[in-house]
C-alpha positions in Angstrom: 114.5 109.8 91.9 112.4 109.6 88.7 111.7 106.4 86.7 114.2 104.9 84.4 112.0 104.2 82.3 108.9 106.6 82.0 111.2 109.2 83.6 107.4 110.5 84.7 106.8 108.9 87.8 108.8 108.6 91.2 110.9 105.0 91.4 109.9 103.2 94.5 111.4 99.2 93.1 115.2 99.4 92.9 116.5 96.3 91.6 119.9 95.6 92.0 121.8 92.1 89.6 125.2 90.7 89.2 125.9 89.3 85.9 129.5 88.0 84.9 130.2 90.1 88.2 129.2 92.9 86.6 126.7 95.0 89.2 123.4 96.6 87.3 120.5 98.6 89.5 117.3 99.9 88.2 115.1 102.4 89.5 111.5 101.8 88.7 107.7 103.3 89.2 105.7 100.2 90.2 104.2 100.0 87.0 107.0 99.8 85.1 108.0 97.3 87.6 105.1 95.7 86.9 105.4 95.7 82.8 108.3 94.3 83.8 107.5 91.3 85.8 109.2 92.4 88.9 107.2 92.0 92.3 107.4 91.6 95.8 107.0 88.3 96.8 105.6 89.7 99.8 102.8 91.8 98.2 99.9 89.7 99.2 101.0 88.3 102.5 99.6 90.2 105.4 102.0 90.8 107.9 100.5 89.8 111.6 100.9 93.1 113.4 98.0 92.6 115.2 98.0 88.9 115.9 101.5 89.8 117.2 100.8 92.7 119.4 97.1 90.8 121.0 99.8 88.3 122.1 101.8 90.0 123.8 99.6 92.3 125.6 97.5 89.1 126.8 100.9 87.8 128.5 101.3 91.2 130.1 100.6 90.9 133.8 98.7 93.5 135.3 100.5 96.6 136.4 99.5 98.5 139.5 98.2 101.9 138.9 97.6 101.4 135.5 94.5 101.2 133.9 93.3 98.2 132.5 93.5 97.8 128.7 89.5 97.5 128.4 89.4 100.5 129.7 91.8 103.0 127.9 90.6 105.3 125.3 92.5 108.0 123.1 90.4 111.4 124.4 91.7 112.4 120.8 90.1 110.0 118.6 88.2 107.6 121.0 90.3 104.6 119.8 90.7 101.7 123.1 93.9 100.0 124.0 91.5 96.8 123.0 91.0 97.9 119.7 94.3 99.1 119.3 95.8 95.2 119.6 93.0 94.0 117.4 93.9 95.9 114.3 97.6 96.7 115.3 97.2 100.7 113.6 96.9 104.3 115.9 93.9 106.7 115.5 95.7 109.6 115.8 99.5 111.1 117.3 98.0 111.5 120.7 97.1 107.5 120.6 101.4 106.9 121.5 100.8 109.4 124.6 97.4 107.5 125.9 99.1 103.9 125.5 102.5 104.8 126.6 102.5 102.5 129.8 100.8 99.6 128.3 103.3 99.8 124.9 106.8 100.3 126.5 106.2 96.5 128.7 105.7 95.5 124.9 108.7 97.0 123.0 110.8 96.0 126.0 109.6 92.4 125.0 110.3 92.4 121.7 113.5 94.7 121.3 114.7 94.5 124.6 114.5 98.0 125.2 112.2 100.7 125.4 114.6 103.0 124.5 116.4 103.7 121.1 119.6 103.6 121.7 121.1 103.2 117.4 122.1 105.8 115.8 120.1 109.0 115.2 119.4 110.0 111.5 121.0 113.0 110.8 118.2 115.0 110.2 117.3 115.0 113.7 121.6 115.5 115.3 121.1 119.3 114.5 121.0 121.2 118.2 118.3 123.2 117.5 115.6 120.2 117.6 116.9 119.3 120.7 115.7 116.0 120.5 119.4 114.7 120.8 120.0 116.3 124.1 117.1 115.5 125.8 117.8 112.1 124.7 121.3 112.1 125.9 120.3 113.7 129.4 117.5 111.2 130.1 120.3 108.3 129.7 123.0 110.2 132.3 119.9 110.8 134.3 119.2 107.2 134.4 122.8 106.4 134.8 123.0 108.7 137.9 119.6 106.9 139.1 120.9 103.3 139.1 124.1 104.6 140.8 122.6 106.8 143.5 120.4 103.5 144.6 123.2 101.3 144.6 124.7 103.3 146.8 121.8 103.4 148.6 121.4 107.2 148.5 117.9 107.2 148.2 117.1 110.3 149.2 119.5 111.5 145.7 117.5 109.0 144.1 114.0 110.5 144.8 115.4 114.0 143.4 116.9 111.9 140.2 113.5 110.0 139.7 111.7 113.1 139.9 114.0 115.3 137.2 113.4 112.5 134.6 109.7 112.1 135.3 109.7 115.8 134.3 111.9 115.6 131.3 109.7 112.4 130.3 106.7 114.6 130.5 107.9 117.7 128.8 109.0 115.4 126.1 105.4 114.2 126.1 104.2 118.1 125.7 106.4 119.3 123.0 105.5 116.2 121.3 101.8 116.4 121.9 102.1 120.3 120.5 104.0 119.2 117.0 102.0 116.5 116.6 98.8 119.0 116.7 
């Protein structure tokens, strides 16, 4: 959507005001915005990302077979786990592969989940992305799992454990592959 005003540039404030009850929205470059007087009151407050994220990966206990944070590094863009919490950005698309198992104790902490589980925009619902699906079959897979161990079939809960490793890990690929 273009600029009401300069009808140049591409509107990135929209304003909305009730006067009288009468509703009026405006669609503005930011400097138009700007000539304005409109601005974020948030513009120059730096939001703690990475005060936030050092946090909680200090309170993070030590999880067996996992490498220590010191000690992980992107192989993509060299980029530590350390580093990582310090400045609270990625290096590169392959940094979310290399910190999987230290960020999903983190997003569990602070949404609860490590899984999305909201609604899906619908540029992504279309079947032949498959990302739906493979979403949808890792939940009934981990459905299946709890059930299978609380019936104590454990042996049906190996076989379960393994078939979502595997879908977790060709998830990983395809990702890895788009993402290069």
């Amino acid at each position: 959507m273009l600029c009401q005003d300069c009808k140049k540039r591409e509107a990135q404030v929209h304003l909305t005001q009730v006067v009288n009850n009468e509703k009026m929205s405006l669609s503005l470059c930011k400097e138009c915005a700007a000539a304005r007087g409109f601005h974020s009151p948030l513009d120059n407050m730096p939001f703690p990302l990475a005060e936030i994220l050092s946090g909680l990966a200090a309170e993070l206990p030590g999880i067996d077979g996992m490498t220590s944070a010191e000690d992980l590094t992107c192989p993509e863009c060299g980029l530590t786990f350390d580093k990582f919490t310090r400045q609270g950005r990625f290096g590169c698309g392959q940094c979310y592969n290399t910190f999987r198992n230290r960020l999903e104790p983190i997003m569990r902490k602070i949404q609860g989940a490590s899984l999305h589980r909201g609604k899906t925009p619908q540029t992504t619902v279309t079947e032949d992305s498959g990302v739906s699906s493979a979403i949808k079959e890792e939940e009934r897979l981990e459905q299946e799992l709890k059930k299978a161990i609380e019936a104590e079939d454990f042996e049906r809960a190996a076989e379960i454990r393994d078939k979502l490793k595997s879908l977790k890990e060709n998830q990983s690929d395809n990702k890895v592959e788009v993402d290069k």
